[in-house]
PyMOL Python script that loads the backbone (N, CA, C, O; Angstrom):
from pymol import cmd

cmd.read_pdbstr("""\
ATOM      1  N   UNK A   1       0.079  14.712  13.459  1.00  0.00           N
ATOM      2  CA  UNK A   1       0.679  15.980  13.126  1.00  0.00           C
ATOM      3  C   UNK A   1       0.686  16.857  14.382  1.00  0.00           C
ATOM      4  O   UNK A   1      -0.290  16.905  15.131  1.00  0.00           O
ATOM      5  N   UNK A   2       1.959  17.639  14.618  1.00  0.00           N
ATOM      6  CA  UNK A   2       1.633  18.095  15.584  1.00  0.00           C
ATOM      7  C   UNK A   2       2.070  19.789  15.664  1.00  0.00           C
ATOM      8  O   UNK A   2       3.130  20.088  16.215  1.00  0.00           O
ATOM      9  N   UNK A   3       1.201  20.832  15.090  1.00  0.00           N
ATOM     10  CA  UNK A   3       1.232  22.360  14.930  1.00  0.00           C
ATOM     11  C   UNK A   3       1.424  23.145  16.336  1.00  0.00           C
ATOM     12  O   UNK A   3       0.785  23.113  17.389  1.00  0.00           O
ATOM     13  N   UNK A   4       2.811  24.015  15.825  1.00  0.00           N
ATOM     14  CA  UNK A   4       3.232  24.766  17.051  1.00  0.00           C
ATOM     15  C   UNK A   4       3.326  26.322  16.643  1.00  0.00           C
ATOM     16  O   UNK A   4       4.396  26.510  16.065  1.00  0.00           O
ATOM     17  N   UNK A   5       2.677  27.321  16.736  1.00  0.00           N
ATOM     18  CA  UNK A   5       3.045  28.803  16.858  1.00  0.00           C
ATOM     19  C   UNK A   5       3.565  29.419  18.160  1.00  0.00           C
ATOM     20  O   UNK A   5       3.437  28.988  19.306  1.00  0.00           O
ATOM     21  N   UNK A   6       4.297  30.733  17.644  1.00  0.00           N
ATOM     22  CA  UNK A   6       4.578  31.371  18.574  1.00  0.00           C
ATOM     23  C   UNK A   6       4.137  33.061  18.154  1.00  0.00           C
ATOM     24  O   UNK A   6       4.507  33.511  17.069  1.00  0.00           O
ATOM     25  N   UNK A   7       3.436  33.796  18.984  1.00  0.00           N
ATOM     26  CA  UNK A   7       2.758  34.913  18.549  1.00  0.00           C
ATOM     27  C   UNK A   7       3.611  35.648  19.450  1.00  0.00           C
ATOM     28  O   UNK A   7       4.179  35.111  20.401  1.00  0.00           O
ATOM     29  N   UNK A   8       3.720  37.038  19.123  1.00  0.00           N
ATOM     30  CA  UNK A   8       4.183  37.689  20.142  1.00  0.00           C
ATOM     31  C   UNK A   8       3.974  39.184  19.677  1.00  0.00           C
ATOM     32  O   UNK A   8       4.204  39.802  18.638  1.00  0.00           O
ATOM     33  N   UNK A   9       3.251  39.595  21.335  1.00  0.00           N
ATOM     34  CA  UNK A   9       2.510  41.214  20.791  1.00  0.00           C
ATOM     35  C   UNK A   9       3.372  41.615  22.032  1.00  0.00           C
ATOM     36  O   UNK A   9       3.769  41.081  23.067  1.00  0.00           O
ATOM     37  N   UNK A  10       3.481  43.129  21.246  1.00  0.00           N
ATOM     38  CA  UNK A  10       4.279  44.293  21.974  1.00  0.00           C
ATOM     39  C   UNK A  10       3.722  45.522  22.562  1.00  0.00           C
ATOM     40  O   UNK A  10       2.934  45.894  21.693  1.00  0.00           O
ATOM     41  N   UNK A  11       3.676  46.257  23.396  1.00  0.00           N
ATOM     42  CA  UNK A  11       2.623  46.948  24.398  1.00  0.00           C
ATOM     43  C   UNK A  11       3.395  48.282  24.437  1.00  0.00           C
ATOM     44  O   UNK A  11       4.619  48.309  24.558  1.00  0.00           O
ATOM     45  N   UNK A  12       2.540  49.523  24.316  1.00  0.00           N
ATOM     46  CA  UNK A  12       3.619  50.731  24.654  1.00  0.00           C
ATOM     47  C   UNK A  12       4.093  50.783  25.726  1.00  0.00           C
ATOM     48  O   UNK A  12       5.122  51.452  25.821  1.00  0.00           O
ATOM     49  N   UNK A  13       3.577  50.136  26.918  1.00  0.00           N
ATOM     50  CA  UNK A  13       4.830  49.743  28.247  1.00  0.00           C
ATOM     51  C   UNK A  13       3.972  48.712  29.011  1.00  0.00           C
ATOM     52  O   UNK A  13       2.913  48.141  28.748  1.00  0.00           O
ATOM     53  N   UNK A  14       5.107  48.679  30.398  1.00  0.00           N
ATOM     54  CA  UNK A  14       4.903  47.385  30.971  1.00  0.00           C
ATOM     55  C   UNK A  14       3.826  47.130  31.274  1.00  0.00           C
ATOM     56  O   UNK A  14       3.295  46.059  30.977  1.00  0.00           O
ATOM     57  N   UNK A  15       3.057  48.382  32.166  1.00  0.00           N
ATOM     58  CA  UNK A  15       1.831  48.338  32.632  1.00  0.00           C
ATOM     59  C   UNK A  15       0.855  47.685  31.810  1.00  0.00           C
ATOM     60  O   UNK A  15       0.113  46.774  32.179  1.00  0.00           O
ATOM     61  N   UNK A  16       0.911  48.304  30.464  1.00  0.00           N
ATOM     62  CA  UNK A  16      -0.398  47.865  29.596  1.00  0.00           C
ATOM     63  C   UNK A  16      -0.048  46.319  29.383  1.00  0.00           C
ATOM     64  O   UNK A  16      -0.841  45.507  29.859  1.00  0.00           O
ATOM     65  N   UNK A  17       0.900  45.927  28.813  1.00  0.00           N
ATOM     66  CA  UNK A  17       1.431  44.196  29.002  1.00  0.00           C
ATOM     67  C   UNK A  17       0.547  43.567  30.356  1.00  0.00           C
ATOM     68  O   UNK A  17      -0.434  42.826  30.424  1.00  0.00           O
ATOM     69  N   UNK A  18       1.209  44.095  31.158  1.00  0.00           N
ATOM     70  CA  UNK A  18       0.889  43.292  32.453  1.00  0.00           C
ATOM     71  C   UNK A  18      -0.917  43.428  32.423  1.00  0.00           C
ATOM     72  O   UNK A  18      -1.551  42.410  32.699  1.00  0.00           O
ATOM     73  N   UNK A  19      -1.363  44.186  32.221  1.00  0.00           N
ATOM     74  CA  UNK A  19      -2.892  43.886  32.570  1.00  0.00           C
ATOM     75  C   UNK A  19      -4.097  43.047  31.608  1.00  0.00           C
ATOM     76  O   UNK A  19      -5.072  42.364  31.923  1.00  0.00           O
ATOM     77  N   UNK A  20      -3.402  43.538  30.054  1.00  0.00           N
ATOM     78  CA  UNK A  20      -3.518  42.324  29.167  1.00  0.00           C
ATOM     79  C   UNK A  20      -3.340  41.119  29.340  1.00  0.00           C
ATOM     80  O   UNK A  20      -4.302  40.376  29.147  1.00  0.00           O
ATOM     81  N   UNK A  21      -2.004  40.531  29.773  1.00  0.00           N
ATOM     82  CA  UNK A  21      -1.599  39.149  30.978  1.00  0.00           C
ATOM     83  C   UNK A  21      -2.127  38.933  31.209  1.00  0.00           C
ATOM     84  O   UNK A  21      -2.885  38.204  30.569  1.00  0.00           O
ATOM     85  N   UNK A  22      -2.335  39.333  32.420  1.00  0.00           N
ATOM     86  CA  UNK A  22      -3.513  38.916  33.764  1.00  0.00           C
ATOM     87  C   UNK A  22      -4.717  38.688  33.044  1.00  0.00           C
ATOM     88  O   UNK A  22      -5.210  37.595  33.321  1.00  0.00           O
ATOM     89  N   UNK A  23      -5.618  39.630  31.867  1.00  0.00           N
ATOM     90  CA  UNK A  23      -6.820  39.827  31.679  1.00  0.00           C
ATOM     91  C   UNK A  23      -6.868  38.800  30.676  1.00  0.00           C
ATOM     92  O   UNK A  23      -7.932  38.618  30.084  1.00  0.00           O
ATOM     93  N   UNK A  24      -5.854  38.101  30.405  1.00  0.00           N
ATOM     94  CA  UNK A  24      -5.488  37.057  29.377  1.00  0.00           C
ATOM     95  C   UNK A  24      -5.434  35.586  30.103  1.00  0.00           C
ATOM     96  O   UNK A  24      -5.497  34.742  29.210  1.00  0.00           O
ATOM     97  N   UNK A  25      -5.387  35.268  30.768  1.00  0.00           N
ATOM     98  CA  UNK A  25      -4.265  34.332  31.651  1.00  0.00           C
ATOM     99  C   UNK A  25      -5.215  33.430  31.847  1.00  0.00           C
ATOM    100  O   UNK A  25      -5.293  32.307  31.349  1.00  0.00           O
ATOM    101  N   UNK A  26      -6.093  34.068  32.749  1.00  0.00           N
ATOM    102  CA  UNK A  26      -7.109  32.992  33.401  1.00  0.00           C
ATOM    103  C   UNK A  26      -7.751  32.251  31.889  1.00  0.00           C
ATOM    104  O   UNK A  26      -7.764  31.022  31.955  1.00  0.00           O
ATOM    105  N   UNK A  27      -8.171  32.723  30.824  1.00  0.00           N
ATOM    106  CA  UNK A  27      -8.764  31.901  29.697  1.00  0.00           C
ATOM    107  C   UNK A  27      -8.157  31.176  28.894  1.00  0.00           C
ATOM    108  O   UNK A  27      -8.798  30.349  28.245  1.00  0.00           O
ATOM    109  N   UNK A  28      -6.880  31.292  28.749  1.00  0.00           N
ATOM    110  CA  UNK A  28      -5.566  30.910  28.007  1.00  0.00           C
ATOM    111  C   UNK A  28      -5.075  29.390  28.904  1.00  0.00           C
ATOM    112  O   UNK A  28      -4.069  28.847  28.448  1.00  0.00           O
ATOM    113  N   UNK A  29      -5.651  28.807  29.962  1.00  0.00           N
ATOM    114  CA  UNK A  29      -5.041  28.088  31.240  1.00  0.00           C
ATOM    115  C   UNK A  29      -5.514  27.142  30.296  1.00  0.00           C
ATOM    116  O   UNK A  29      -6.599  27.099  29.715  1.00  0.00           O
ATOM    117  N   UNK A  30      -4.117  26.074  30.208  1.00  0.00           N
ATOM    118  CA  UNK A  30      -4.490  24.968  29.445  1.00  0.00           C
ATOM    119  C   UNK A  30      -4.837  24.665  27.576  1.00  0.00           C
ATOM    120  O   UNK A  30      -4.804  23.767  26.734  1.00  0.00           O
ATOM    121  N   UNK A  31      -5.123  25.938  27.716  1.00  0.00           N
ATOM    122  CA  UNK A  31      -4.623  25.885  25.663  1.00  0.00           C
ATOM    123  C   UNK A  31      -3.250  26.497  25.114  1.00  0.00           C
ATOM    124  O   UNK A  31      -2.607  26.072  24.154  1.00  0.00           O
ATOM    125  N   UNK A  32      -2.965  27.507  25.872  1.00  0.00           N
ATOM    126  CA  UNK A  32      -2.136  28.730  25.236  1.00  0.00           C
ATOM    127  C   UNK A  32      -0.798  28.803  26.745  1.00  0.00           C
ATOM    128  O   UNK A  32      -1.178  29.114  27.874  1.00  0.00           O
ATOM    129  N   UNK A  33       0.274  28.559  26.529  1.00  0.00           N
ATOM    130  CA  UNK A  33       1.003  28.926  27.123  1.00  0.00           C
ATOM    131  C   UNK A  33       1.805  30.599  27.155  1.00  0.00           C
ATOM    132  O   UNK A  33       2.464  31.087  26.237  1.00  0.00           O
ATOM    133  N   UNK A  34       1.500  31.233  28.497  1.00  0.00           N
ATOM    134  CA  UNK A  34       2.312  32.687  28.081  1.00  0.00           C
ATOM    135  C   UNK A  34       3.009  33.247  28.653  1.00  0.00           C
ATOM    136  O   UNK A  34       2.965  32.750  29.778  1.00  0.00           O
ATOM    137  N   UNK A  35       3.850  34.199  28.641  1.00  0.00           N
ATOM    138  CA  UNK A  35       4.992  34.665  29.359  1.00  0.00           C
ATOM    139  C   UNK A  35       4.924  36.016  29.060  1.00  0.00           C
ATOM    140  O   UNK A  35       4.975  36.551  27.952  1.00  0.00           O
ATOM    141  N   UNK A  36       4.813  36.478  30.074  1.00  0.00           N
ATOM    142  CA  UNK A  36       5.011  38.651  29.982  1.00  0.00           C
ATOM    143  C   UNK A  36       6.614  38.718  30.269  1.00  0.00           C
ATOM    144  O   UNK A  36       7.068  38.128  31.250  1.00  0.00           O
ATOM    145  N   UNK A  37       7.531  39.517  29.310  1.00  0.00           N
ATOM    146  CA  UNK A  37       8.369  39.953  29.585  1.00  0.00           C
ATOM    147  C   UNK A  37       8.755  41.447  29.044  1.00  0.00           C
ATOM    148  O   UNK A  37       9.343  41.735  28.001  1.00  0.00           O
ATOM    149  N   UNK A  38       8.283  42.254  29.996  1.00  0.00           N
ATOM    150  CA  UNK A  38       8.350  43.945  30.204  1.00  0.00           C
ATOM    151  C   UNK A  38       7.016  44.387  29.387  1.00  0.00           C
ATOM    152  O   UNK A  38       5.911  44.263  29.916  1.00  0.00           O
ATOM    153  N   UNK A  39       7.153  44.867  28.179  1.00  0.00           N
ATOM    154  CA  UNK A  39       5.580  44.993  27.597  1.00  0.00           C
ATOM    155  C   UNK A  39       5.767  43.752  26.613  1.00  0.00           C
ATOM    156  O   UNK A  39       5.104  44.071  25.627  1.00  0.00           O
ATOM    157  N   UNK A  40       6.131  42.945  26.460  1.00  0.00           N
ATOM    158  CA  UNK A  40       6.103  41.549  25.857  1.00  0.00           C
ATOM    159  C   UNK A  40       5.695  40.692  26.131  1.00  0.00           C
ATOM    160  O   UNK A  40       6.129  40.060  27.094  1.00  0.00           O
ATOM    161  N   UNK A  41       4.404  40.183  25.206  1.00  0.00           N
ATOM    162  CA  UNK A  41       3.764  39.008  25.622  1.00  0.00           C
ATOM    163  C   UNK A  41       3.716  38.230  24.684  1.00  0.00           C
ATOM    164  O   UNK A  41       3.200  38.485  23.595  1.00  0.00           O
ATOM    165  N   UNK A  42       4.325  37.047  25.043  1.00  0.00           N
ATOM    166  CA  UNK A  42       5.202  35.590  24.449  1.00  0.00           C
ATOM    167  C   UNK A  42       4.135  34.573  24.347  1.00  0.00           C
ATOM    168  O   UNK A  42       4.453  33.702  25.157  1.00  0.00           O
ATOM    169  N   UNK A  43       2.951  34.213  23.722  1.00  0.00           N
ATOM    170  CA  UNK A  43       2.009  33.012  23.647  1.00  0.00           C
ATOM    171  C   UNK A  43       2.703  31.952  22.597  1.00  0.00           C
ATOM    172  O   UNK A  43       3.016  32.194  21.432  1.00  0.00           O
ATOM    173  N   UNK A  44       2.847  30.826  23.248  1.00  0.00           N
ATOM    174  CA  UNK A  44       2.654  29.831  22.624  1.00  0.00           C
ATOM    175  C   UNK A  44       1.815  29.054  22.302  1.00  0.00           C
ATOM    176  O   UNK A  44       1.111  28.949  23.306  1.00  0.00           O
ATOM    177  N   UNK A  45       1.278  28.199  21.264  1.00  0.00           N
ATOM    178  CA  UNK A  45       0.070  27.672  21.129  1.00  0.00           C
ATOM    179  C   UNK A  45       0.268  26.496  20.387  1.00  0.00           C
ATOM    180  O   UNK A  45       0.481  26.734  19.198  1.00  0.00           O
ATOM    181  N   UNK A  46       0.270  24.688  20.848  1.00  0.00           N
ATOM    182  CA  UNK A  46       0.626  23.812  20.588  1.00  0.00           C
ATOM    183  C   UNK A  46      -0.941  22.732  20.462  1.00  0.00           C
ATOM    184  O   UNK A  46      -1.743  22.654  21.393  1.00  0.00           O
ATOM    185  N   UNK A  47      -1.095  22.048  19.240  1.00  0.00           N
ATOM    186  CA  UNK A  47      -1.941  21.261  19.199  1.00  0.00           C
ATOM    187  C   UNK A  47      -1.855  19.927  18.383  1.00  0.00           C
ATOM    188  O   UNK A  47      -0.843  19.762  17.702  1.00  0.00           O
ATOM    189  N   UNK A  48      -2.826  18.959  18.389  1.00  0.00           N
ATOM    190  CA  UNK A  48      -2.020  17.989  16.898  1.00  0.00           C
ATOM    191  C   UNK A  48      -3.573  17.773  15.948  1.00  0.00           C
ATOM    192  O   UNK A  48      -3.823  16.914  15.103  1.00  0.00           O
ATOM    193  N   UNK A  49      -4.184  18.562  16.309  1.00  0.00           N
ATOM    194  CA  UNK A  49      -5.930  18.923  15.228  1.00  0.00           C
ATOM    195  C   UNK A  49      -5.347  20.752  14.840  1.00  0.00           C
ATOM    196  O   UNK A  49      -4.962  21.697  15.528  1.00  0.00           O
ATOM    197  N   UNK A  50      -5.562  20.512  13.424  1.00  0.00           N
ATOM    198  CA  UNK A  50      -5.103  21.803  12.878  1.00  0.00           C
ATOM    199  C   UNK A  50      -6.792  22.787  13.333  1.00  0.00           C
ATOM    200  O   UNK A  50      -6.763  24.011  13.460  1.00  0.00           O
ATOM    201  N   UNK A  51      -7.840  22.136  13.479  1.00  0.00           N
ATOM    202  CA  UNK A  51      -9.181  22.973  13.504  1.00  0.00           C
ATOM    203  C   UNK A  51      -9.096  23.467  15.193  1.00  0.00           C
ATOM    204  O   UNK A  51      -9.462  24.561  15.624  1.00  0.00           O
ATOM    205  N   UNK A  52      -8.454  22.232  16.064  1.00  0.00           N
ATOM    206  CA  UNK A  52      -8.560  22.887  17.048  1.00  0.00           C
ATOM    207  C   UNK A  52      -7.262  23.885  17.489  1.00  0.00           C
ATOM    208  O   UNK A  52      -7.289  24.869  18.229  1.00  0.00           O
ATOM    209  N   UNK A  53      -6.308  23.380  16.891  1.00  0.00           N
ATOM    210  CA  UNK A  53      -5.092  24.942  17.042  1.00  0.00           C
ATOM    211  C   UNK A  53      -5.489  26.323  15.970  1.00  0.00           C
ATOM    212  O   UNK A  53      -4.628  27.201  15.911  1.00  0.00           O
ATOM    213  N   UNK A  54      -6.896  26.530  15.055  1.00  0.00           N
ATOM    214  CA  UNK A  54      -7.055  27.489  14.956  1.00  0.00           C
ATOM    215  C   UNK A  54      -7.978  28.108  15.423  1.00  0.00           C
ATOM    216  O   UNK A  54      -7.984  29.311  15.162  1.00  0.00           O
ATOM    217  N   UNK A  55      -9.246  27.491  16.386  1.00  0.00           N
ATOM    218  CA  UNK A  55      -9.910  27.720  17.400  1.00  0.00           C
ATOM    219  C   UNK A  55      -8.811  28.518  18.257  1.00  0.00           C
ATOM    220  O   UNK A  55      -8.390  29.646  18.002  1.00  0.00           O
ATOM    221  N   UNK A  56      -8.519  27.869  19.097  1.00  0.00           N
ATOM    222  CA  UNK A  56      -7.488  28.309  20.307  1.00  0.00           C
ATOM    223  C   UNK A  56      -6.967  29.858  19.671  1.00  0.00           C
ATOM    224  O   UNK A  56      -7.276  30.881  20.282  1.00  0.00           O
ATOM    225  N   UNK A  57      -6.081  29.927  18.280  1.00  0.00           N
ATOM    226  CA  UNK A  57      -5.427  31.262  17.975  1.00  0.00           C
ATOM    227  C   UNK A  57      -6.449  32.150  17.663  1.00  0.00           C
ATOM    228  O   UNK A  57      -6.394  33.240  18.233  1.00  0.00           O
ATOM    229  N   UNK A  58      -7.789  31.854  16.546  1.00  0.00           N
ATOM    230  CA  UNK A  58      -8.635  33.053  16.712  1.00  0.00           C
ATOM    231  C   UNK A  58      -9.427  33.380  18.380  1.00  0.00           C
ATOM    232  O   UNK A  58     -10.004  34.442  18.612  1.00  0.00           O
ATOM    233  N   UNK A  59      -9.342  32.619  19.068  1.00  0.00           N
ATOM    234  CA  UNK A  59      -9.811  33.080  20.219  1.00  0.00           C
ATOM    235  C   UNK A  59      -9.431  33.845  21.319  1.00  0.00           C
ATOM    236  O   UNK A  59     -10.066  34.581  22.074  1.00  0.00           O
ATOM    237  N   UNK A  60      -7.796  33.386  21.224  1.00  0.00           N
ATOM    238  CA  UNK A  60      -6.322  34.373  21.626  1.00  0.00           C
ATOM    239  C   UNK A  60      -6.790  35.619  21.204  1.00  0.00           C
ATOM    240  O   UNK A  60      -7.150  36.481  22.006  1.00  0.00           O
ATOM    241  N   UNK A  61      -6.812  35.795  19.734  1.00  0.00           N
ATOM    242  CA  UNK A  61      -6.764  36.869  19.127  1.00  0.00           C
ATOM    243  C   UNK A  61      -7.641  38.051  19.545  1.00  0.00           C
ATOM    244  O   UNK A  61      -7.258  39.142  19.967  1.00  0.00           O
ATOM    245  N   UNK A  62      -9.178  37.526  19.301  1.00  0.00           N
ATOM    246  CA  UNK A  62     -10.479  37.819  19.996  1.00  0.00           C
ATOM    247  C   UNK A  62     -10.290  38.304  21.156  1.00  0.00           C
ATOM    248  O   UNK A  62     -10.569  39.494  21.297  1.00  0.00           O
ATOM    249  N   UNK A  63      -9.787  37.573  22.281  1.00  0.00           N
ATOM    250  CA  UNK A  63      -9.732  38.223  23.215  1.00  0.00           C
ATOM    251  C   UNK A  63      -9.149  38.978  23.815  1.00  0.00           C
ATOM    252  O   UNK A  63      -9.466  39.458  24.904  1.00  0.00           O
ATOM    253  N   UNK A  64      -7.580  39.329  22.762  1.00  0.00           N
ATOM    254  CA  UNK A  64      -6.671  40.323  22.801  1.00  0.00           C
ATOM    255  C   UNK A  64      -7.081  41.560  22.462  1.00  0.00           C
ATOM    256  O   UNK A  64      -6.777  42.684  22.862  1.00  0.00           O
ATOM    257  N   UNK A  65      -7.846  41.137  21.629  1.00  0.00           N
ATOM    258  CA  UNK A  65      -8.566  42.650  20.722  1.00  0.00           C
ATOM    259  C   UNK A  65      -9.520  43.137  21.918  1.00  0.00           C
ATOM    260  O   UNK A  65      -9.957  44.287  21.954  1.00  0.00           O
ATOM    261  N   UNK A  66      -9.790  42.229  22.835  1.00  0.00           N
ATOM    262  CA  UNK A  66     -11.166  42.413  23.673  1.00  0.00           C
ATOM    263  C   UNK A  66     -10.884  43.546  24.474  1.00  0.00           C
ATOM    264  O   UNK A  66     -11.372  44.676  24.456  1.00  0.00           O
ATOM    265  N   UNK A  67      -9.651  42.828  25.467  1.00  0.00           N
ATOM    266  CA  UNK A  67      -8.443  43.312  26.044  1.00  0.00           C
ATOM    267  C   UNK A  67      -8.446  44.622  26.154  1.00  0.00           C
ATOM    268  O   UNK A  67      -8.798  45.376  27.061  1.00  0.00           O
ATOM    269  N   UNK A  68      -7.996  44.791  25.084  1.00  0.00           N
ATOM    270  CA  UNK A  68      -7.271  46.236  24.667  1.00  0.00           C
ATOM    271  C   UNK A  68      -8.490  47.217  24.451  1.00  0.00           C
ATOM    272  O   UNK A  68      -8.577  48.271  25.081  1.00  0.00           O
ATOM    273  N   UNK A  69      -9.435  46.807  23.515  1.00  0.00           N
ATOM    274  CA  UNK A  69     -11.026  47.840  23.609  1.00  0.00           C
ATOM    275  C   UNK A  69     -11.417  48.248  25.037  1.00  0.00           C
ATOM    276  O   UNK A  69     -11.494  49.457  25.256  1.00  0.00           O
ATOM    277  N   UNK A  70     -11.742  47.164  26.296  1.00  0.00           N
ATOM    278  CA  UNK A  70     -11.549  47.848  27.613  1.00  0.00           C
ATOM    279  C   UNK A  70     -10.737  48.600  28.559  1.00  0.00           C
ATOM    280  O   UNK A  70     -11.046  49.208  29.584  1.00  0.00           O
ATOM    281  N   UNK A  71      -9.735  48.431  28.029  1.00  0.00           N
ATOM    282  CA  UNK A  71      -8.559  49.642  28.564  1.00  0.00           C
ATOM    283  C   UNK A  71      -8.591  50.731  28.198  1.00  0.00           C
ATOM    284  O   UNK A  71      -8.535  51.792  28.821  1.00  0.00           O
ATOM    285  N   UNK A  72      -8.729  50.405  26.660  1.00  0.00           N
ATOM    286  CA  UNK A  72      -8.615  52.146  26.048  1.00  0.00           C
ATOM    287  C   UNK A  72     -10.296  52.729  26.709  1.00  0.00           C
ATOM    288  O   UNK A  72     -10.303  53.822  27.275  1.00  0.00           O
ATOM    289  N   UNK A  73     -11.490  52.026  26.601  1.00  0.00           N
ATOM    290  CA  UNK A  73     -12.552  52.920  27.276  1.00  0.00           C
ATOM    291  C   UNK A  73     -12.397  53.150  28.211  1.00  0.00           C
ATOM    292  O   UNK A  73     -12.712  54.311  28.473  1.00  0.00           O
ATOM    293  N   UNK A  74     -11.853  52.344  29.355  1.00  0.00           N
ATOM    294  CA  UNK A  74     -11.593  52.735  31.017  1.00  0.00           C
ATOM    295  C   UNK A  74     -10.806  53.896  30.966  1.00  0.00           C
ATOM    296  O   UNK A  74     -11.061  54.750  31.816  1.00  0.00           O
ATOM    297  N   UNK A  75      -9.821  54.144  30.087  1.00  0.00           N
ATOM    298  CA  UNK A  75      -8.654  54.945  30.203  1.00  0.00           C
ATOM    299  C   UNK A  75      -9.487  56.161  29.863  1.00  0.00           C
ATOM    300  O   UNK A  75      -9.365  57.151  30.585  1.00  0.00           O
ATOM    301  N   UNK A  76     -10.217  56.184  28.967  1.00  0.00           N
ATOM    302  CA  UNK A  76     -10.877  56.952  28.666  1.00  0.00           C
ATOM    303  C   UNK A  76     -11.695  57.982  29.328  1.00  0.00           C
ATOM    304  O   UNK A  76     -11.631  59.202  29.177  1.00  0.00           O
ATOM    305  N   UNK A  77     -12.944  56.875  30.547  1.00  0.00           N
ATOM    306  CA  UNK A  77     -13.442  56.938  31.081  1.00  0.00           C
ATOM    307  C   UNK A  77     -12.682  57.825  32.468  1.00  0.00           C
ATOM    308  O   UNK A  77     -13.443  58.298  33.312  1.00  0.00           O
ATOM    309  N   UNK A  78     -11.445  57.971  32.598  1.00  0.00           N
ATOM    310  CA  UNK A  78     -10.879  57.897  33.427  1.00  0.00           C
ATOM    311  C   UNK A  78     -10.475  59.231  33.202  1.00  0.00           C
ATOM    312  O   UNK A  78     -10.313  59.803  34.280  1.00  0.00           O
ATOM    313  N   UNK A  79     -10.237  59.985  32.183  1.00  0.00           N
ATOM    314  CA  UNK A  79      -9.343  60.729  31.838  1.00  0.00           C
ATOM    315  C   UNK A  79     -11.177  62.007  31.784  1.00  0.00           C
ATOM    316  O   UNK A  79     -11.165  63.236  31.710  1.00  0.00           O
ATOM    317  N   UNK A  80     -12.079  61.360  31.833  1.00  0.00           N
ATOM    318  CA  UNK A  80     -13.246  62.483  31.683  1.00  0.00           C
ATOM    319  C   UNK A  80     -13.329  63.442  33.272  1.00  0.00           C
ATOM    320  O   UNK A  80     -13.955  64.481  33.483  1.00  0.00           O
ATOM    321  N   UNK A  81     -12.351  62.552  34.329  1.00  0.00           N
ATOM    322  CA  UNK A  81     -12.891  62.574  35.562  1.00  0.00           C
ATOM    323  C   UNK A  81     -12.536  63.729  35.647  1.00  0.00           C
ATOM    324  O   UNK A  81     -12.771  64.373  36.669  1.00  0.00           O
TER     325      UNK A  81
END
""", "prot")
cmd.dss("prot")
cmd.show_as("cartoon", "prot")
cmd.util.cbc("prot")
cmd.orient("prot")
């Protein structure tokens, strides 16, 4: 069997996309294929074990959520200055 998703999250602009990317990229190498286009980020996620293609997506997920919790505190952090 062989399970294919395609997820795709949308960013209030490019900047925030792009650093999610990057802050995404290096852990995603080899499970998760992805593509930033403007604040659009395009993951694909291909496996043929349904336990290990839902490993891989809750971990995407996880670390999207991760992502985004350190930006908004930095931003935060940033905005006290």
């Amino acid at each position: 069997m062989n399970i294919k998703s395609n997820i795709k999250m949308e960013y209030k602009d490019q900047e925030y996309a792009e650093i999610v990317y990057k802050s995404l990229e290096v852990d995603n190498e080899g499970f998760v294929q992805s593509e930033l286009d403007e604040d659009v980020i395009n993951f694909k996620i291909e496996s043929d074990k349904l336990g290990s293609f839902l490993a891989t997506a809750d971990d995407l997920i996880a670390s999207e959520i991760l992502a985004e919790e350190i930006i908004k505190k930095t931003s935060q952090n940033d905005s006290l200055k």
